[in-house]
N, C-alpha and C positions, 0 to 999 in steps of 0.2 A: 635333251636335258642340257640346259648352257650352264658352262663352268662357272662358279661363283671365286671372284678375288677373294680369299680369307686375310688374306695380308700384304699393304701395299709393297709394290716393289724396292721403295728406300728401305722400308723394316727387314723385309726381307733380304736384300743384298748385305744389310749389318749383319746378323745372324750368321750368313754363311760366311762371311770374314771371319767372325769372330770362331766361327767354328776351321775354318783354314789358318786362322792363326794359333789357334790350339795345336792342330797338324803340324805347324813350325812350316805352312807353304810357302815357299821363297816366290817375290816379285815375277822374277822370271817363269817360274812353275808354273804361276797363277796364267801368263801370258800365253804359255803355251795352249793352257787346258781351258782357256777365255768359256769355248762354247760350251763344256764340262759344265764352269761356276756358271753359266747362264741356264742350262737345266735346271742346277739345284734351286737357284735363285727362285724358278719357276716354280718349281715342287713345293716350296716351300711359300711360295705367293698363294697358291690353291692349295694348300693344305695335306697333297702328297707326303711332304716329310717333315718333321717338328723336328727340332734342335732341343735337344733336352739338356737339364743343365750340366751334367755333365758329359757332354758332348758328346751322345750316345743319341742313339737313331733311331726314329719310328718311321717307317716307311709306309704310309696309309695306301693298298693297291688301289688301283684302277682298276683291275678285274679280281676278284678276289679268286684264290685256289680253291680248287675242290678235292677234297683227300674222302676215295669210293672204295666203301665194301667189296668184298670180292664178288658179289652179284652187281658191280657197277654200278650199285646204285650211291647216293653221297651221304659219307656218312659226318661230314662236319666241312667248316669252310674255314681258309686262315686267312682274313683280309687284311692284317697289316705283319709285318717283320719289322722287330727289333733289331738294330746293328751296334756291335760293339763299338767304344768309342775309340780301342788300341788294338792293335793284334800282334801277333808274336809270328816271326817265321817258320815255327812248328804251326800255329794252326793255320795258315798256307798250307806248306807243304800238305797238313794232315789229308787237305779239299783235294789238291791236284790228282792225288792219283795217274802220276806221270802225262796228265792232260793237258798240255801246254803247248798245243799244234794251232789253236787261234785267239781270237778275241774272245770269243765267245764261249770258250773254255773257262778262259781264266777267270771273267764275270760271273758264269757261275759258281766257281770254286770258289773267287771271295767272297759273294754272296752266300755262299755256305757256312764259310770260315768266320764271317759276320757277324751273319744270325743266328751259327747253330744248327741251322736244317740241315738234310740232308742234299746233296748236291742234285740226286732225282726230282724234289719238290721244286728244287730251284730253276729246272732244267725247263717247268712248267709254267715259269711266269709269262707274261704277257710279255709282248716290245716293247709296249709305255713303259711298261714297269721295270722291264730291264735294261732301257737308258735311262730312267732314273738310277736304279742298281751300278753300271758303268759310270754314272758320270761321279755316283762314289765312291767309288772301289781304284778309282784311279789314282787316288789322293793315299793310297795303301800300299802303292808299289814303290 
């Protein structure tokens, strides 16, 4: 299946500025995290993640979850997560659960702390899907 452009990459890189400027992202932030804002840029050229107006997140997966009865079998699928547009350092803290020993920790917790899931469901996303997740959750530290 070849990926479809839904949005050129000039419309696309506006959007995410505009949504890093909501953040209050300093020039230099921006420079450090270059390959970050080139993700999102991407995510949002194929239509991974829309920019809603008020700067709150839809994150369209790549592989959608599967959330299984207890006879494993599936009893519903969540293919996209919503992210909040602000977060507070209570709902951090809420996700970590003292879990702050790597990267990949902390992505899940703000992925949690984001969307609201729970930090288990999150722990099941794809790779695709969790640099995209990283490369927003980095704009929250």
């Amino acid at each position: 299946m070849a990926l479809i452009e839904q949005v050129s990459v000039q419309v696309a890189g506006e959007e995410v500025n505009k949504w890093l400027d909501f953040k209050r992202v300093k020039p230099s932030q921006r420079a450090v995290y270059a390959r970050k804002i080139s993700t999102l840029i991407e995510a949002v050229m194929y239509g991974n993640l829309v920019i809603k107006p008020d700067f709150s997140l839809v994150h369209n997966l790549n592989f959608p979850l599967e959330i299984l009865n207890a006879d494993k079998s599936v009893a519903s699928t969540i293919d996209t997560l919503e992210y909040k547009a602000r977060l507070t350092a209570k709902d951090i803290s809420e996700c970590m659960n003292g879990n702050i020993d790597n990267e990949m920790d902390n992505t899940i917790a703000y992925g949690a702390a984001l969307s609201g899931e729970a930090t288990g469901l999150m722990a099941k996303l794809d790779t695709s899907d969790i640099a995209i997740l990283s490369s927003v959750g980095v704009f929250f530290t």
